[in-house]
N, C-alpha and C positions, 0 to 999 in steps of 0.2 A: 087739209090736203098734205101730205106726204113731199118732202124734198126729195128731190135727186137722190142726194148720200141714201137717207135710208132703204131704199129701194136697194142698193149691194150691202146693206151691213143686217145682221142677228143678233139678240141679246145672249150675252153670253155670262153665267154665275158660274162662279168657281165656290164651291163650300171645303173647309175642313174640318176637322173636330171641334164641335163649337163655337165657328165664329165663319162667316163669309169673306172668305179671300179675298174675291175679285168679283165686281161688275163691270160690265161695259158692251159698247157695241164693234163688232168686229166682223170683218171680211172672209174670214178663213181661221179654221182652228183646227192644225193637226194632232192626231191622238195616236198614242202605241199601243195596240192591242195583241194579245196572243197569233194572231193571223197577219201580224204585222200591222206600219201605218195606216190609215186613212185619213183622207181632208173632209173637213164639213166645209159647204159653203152655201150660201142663201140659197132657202128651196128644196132645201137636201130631203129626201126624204127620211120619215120620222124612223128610230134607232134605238136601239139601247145595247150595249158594249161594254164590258169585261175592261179595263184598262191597266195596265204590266207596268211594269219601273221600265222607265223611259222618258224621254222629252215629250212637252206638249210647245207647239208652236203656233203663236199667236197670230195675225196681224189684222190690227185695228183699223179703225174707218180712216185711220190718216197714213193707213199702208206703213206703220212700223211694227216690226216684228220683233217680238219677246220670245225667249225660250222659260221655257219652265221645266225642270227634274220633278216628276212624280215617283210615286211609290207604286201606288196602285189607288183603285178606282171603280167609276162606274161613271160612264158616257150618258147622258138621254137627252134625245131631241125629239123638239116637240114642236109644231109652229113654228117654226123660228126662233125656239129659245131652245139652247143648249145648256146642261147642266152639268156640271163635272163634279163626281162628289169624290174625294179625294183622303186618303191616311195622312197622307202627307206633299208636300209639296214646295221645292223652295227654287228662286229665282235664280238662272245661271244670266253671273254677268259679263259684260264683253268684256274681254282681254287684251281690247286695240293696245 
C-alpha cells in the first residue's frame, strides 16, 4: 500500500551528457519552452516538449524548491515519470 506523500509526488530523472543529474520524487516541476512556461504535477497528462534556455523549477516531496539554468532539452512524461534530457544544466543558488 502506498503512503499519503506518494500519492502527490512523481518520479522525476534529470539526464545530461553522460551521466544522470538528478533523481527524485517531486510535487511540481516547471519547464521553459518555446510557448513559454508550464508546470507538471501528478497526473498530468503524458507530453513530450522542446525545452529553451531558461529556469527549471523544482519542488520536491518536502515542498522545497530549487531553481535550475538549462540550456536546452527535451521534457517527456510518462506515468508519472518525468524525464528531462538536458545539454546542459547548472544550479542557481540563493543569494539570501
Amino acid at each position: 500500500m502506498s503512503n499519503f506523500s506518494d500519492l502527490k509526488t512523481f518520479d522525476l530523472t534529470i539526464y545530461k551528457p553522460n551521466e544522470i543529474y538528478l533523481t527524485s520524487k517531486v510535487k511540481s516541476v516547471t519547464i521553459p519552452s518555446v510557448l513559454g512556461a508550464f508546470q507538471i504535477l501528478i497526473n498530468h497528462a503524458p507530453i513530450i516538449s522542446n525545452m529553451e534556455m531558461g529556469l527549471v523549477k523544482i519542488v520536491n516531496d518536502n515542498d522545497v524548491e530549487s531553481l535550475f539554468l538549462v540550456v536546452s532539452g527535451i521534457a517527456e512524461l510518462h506515468n508519472n515519470q518525468l524525464t528531462l534530457t538536458v545539454s546542459e544544466i547548472n544550479k542557481v543558488e540563493n543569494n539570501d
